[in-house]
Each structure stands twice: as structure tokens, then as C-alpha cells.
C-alpha positions in Angstrom: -4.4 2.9 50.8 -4.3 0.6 53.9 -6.5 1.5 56.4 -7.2 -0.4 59.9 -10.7 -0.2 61.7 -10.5 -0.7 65.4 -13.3 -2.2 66.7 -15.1 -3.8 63.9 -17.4 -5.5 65.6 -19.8 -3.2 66.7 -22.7 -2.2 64.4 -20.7 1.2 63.6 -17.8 -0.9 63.0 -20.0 -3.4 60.7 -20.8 -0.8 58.2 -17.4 1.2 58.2 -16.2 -2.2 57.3 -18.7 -2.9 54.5 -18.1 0.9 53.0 -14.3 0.6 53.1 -14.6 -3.0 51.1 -16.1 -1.0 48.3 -14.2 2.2 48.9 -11.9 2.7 45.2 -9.5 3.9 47.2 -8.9 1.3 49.5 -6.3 -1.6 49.0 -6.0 -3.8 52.4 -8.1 -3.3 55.7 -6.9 -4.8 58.7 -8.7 -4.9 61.5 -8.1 -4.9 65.3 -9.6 -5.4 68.7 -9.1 -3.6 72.1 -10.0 -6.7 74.5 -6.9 -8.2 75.4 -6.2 -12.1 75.0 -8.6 -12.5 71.8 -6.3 -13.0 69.0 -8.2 -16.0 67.3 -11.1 -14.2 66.4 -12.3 -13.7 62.8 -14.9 -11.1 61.6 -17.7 -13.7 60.6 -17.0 -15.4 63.6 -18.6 -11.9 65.6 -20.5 -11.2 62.5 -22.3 -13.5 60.5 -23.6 -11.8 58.2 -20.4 -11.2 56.5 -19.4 -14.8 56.0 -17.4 -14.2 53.5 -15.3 -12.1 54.6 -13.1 -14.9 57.3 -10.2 -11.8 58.1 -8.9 -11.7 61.4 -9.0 -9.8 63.9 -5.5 -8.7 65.1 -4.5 -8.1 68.6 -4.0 -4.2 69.7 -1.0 -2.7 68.9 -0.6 0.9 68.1 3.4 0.2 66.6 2.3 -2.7 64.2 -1.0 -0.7 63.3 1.3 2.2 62.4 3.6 0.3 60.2 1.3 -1.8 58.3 -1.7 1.4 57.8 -2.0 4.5 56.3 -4.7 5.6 58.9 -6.9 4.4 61.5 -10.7 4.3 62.0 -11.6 3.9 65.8 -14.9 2.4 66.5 -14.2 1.5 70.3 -16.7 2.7 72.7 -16.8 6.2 74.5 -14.4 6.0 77.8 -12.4 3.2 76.0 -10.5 5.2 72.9 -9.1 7.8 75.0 -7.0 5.1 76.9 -5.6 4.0 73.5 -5.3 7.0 71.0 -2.1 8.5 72.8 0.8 7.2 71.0 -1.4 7.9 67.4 -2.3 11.7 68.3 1.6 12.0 69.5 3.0 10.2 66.1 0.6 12.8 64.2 -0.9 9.3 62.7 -4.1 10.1 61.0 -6.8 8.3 63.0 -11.3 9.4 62.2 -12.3 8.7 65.8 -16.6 7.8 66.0 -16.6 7.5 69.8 -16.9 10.6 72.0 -14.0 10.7 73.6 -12.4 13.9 71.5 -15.4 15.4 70.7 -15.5 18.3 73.7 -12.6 20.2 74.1 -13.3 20.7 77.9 -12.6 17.8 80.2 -14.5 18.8 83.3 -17.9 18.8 80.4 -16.6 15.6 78.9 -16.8 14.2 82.8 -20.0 15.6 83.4 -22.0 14.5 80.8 -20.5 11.0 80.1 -19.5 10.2 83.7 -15.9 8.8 83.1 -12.5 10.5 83.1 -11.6 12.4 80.2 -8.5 12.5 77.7 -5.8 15.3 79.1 -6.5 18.5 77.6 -2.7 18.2 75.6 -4.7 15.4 73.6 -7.9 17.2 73.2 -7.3 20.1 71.7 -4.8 17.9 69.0 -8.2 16.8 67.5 -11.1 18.7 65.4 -14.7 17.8 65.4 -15.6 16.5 61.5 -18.9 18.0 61.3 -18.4 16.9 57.4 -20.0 20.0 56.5 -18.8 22.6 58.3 -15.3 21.3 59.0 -12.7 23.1 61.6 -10.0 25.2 60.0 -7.5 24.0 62.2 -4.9 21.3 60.7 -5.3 18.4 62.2 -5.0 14.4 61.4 -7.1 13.5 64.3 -10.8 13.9 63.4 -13.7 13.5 66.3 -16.5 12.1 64.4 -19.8 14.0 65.7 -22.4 11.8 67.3 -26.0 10.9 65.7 -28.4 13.3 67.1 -25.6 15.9 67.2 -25.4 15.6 63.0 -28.8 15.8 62.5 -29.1 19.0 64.9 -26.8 20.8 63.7 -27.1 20.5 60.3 -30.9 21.4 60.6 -29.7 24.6 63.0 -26.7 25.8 60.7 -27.9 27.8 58.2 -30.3 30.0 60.8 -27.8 30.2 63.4 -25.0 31.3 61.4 -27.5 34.2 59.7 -28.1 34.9 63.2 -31.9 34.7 61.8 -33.5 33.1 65.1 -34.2 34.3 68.6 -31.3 32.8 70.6 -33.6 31.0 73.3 -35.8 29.6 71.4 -34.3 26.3 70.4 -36.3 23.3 71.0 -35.5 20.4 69.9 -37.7 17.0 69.6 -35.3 13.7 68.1 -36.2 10.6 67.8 -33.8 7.5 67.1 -34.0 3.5 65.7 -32.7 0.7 68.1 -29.3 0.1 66.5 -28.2 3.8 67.9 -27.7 2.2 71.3 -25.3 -0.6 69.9 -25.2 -3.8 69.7 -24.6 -4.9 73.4 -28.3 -6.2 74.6 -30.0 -4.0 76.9 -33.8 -3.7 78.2 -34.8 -0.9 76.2 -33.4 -2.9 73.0 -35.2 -5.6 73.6 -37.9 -7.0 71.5 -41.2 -7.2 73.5 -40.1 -3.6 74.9 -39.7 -1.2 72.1 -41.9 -3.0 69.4 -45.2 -1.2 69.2 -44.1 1.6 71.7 -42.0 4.8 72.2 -39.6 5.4 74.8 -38.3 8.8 76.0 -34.9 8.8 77.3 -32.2 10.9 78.8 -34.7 13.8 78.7 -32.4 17.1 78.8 -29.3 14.4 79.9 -28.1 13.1 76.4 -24.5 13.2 75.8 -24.5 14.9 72.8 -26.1 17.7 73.5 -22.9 19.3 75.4 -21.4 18.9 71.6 -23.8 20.7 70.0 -24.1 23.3 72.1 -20.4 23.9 71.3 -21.0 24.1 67.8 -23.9 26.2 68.0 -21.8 28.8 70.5 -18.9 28.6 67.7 -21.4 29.7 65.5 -23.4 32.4 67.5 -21.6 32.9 71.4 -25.3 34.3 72.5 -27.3 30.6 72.3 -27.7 30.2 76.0 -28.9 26.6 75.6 -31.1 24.1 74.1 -34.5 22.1 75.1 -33.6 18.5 73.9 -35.1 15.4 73.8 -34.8 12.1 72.5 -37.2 9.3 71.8 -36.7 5.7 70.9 -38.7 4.4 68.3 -39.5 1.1 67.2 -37.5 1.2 63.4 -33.9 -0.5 63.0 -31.9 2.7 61.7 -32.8 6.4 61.5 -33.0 9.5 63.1 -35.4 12.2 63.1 -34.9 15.8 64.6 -38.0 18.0 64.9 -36.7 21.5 65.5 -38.9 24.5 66.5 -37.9 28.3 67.0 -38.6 31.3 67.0 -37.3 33.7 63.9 -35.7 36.8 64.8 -38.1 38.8 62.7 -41.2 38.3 60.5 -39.4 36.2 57.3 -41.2 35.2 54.0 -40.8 31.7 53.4 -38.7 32.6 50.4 -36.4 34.0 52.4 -36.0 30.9 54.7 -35.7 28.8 51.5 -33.1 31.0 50.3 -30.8 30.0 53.2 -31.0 27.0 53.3 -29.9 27.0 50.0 -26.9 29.1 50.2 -25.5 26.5 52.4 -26.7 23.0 51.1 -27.0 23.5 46.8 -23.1 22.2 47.0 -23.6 20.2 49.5 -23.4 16.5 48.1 -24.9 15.1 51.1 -27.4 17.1 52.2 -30.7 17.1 50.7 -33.0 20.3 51.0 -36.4 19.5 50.2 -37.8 23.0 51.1 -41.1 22.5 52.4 -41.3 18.9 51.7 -40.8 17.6 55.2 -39.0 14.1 55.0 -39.1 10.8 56.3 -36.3 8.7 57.7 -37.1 6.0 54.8 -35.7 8.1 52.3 -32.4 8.3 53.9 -32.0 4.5 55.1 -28.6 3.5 53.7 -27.3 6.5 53.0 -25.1 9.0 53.6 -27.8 11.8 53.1 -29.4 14.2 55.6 -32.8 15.1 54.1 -33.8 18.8 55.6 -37.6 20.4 54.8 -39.1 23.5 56.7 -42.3 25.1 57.3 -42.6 28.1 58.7 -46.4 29.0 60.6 -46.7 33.0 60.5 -49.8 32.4 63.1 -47.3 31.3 65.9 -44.4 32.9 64.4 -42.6 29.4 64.4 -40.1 27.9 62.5 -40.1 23.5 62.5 -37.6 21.9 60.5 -37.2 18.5 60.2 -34.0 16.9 59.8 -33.3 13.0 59.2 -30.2 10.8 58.4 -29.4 7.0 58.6 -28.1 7.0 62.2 -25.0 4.2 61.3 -24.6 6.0 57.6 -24.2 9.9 58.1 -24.5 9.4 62.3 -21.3 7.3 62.4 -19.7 4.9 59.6 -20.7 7.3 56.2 -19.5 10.8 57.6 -16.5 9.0 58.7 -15.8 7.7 55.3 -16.8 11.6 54.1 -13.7 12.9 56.7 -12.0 10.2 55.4 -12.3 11.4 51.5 -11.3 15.0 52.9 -8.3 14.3 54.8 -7.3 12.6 51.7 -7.9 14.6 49.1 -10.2 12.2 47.7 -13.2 12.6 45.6 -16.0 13.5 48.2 -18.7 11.3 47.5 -16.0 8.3 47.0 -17.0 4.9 48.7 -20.6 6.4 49.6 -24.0 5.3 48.3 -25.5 7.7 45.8 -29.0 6.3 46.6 -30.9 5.2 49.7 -32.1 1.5 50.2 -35.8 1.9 49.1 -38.1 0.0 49.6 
């Protein structure tokens, strides 16, 4: 197949590329950039570290990218993409979208939470969210990549929710992300002598994905009224962890609890359930996995569960690649590391 990445540059970008040069099924990439007037630009130039690799970066141009490719990846930033995916989404072209932009299907929560205009609501509801897991039934060939924090969540949540096993208030939710989720553009709370030996909690109750899962959660149960999020930055380079605590609908054994979580996950090839085991975001670095463990404490009749992926691996560039392999009819685990980076 040839497959184009728009906006390669970017550290979700970077890795896209660097599974997609290893993916079996994948003859040519060509990539693009959305900032006019920069056609002279080569990926090592923006990216060192992939020296070898002297392609091009080709000028914007949804006709020529629709010739020459079979699909399009779109790594653009939230509040850019929806500007350019119009003629894709009107030409049915596939496109596996990891900004935000088609993620919501209502503008007016889109606007409120990420504070520019949305896509028109003829666009929006032409895409479905790739929760690579629990994927939308509805035919589509224009897949909204979930966000980070919303992938860890939800997958922690699923099994419980869709039991209806929990009470429905009682969601709280505690994550905690490496620098590289807030991209590669410097800021102050990326820099060095700011995060290095301290925590930093951000957009408390504000974050942008939490709008996204609450409309997974209310697909799954319509009674969740809300959630209690939070989200922390830590001083690692990749990696998120979401500590989840709620209340169980009844008094459970924690046989029963296991039980769940295996009905959902046992065929699951990217999802890891360690039962009580709780992990750590290590054992997930480089990978497409999400690692899940529980405990449940009868005392407080609490359930934790703590969920943890690779934020740039199954929070962005590997669950594309795993929408990819399914709008293709491709083997699932095709193009995707089978094993974490460890040590």
C-alpha cells in the first residue's frame, strides 16, 4: 500500500513514521506538511534522529495526496485538521485522524472544551471514534483517533461500565502523563529545570479529553452523570498512568471482578490484564500495550484500577496503526511491537 502521513514532524508524527517504515504492508510513504511556502524541507532536516531517512516533505495538496496514496494519516494539530480534511471526508478517502478535531460529535462541546471553531456537523458525524477495542459499528473510512488519557480511561472503565457493575457517580479518576504528551513545540511546563524532580497538576477538571470520554462512557451506560478527572505531569519521557477508583454497585468477590475483565481483554492482543498485579508505565514503553491490574478493598468498598500505555504508542501513532490494520483487513498485530523497550 501507499500511505501519506501529514504532519510528520511532530513527535506523534515521528513514530507513525518509524512504524509505517517497518509496517509489511507498506510499500511507499510520502509525506506532507500543512504550513504553506515550505516545500524544501526533508524529514532529517526537522528530525535528526532519522538521518537516514533524507524524504521530503511535500507541499499540501489533497488532489495529488489522493492520486499518489491509498490513505492518509493526519498528525496536524487540534483546530488545524478540520480546515483541511473536507475534500478527503467528501471523496470517502480513507484518512486515521490523531488530532481532536473529529473526535466529539457535537460542535458546541468541541468549542467549549478546546476553545476554537469546530468542523460542521455534515463532517462530523462522517467520522467514528477508533477506540481500537471497542470500535463503532458504523461504516466509515474516516477514523478519529482517541486521545491519550481518553485510551487509558476508557479501556480501564469498559469492562465495569458496560456490566453496569459500578455505582454511576462514583468515577474518579487520577492520570498522570510523560512530557512528550504535550508535543514537541517548547513550552514552560516542558522545560527542563521545571518538571525534572517535580509534579505538575494541570487542567484540573478542564482537560480536553474528558468531554470524549464521557461520550463513550454515556454510549456505554446513558446514566454516568460525570467524571472527577485529573491529570498530572510527571517527570518521565513517555507514559501514562490512570488511577481509577469507584464504587461497585454491589458487594463483588474479587473473582468476580477478574472474571470481567477477562471476558473482554483474553482476545484482546493489546491489552494486558495482569489481574491484581498493578503495573508500571515501564512495562509498556514502546508498545502498543495497555497493561490493566485491579484491587478491590472490601473495607471501603472500593474498586482502583490502574491502567497504563505508552502515550505516543497506543495514545496516538500504535492505535493508529491498529485502525489502520482494521480498516484494511490486515493482520491486527501487523507493523506493531510484540514487546516493550525494557530496560
Amino acid at each position: 500500500m501507499h500511505v501519506a502521513i501529514l504532519g510528520a514532524t511532530g513527535y506523534s508524527g515521528n513514530v507513525l513514521y518509524n512504524l509505517l517504515s517497518q509496517h509489511p504492508n507498506v510499500e511507499t510513504i510520502n509525506l506532507y506538511g500543512h504550513e504553506g511556502g515550505k516545500s524544501s524541507r526533508f524529514l532529517d532536516d526537522e528530525v535528526p534522529a532519522f538521518f537516514s531517512a533524507h524524504i521530503a516533505i511535500l507541499p499540501f495538496n489533497p488532489k495529488e495526496i489522493m492520486a499518489n496514496n491509498d490513505l492518509l494519516f493526519c498528525a496536524t494539530p487540534a483546530g488545524i485538521t478540520k480546515d483541511l480534511m473536507e475534500p478527503f471526508i467528501l471523496a470517502g478517502f480513507p484518512v486515521i485522524d490523531l488530532s481532536g478535531d473529529f473526535r466529539l460529535t457535537d460542535p458546541a462541546t468541541y468549542e467549549k472544551w478546546y476553545h476554537k471553531e469546530a468542523a460542521s456537523v455534515n463532517l462530523l458525524e462522517k467520522a467514528a471514534y477508533g477506540l481500537a477495542e471497542f470500535p463503532e459499528e458504523k461504516a466509515s473510512k474516516y477514523i478519529a483517533n482517541p486521545g491519550c488519557y481518553a485510551t487509558a480511561t476508557l479501556l480501564g472503565l469498559a469492562p465495569l461500565v458496560i456490566k453496569h457493575m459500578i455505582q454511576k457517580d462514583s468515577i474518579i479518576v487520577d492520570a498522570k502523563s510523560g512530557v512528550s504528551g504535550s508535543g514537541r513545540k517548547l513550552s514552560s511546563s516542558s522545560q527542563y529545570n521545571f518538571i525534572n524532580e517535580n509534579v505538575w497538576l494541570y487542567k484540573m477538571n478542564k482537560h480536553q479529553h474528558i468531554p470524549e470520554i464521557m461520550q463513550k462512557l454515556n454510549e456505554w451506560d446513558s446514566h454516568i452523570p460525570a467524571i472527577q478527572f485529573s491529570t498530572t505531569l510527571i517527570p518521565v519521557t513517555r507514559g501514562i498512568m490512570a488511577t481509577i477508583y469507584l464504587k461497585p454497585l454491589e458487594k463483588y468477590t474479587n473473582e468476580q471482578l477478574l472474571e470481567c475483565f477477562h471476558q473482554f481483554y483474553d482476545n484482546a492482543p493489546f491489552v494486558r490484564f495482569r489481574e491484581n498485579d498493578l503495573p508500571t508505565i515501564k512495562e509498556v514503553t514502546g508498545s502498543n500495550f495497555c497493561d490493566i491490574g485491579i484491587n478491590y478493598n472490601p473495607i471501603t468498598n472500593t474498586i482502583t484500577i490502574v491502567s497504563v500505555i505508552d502515550n505516543l504508542m497506543k495514545g496516538a501513532a500504535g492505535q493508529a496503526i491498529q485502525n489502520f490494520n482494521t480498516l484494511c483487513n490486515l493482520e491486527p498485530t501487523s507493523g506493531l511491537p510484540l514487546l516493550p523497550v525494557f530496560p
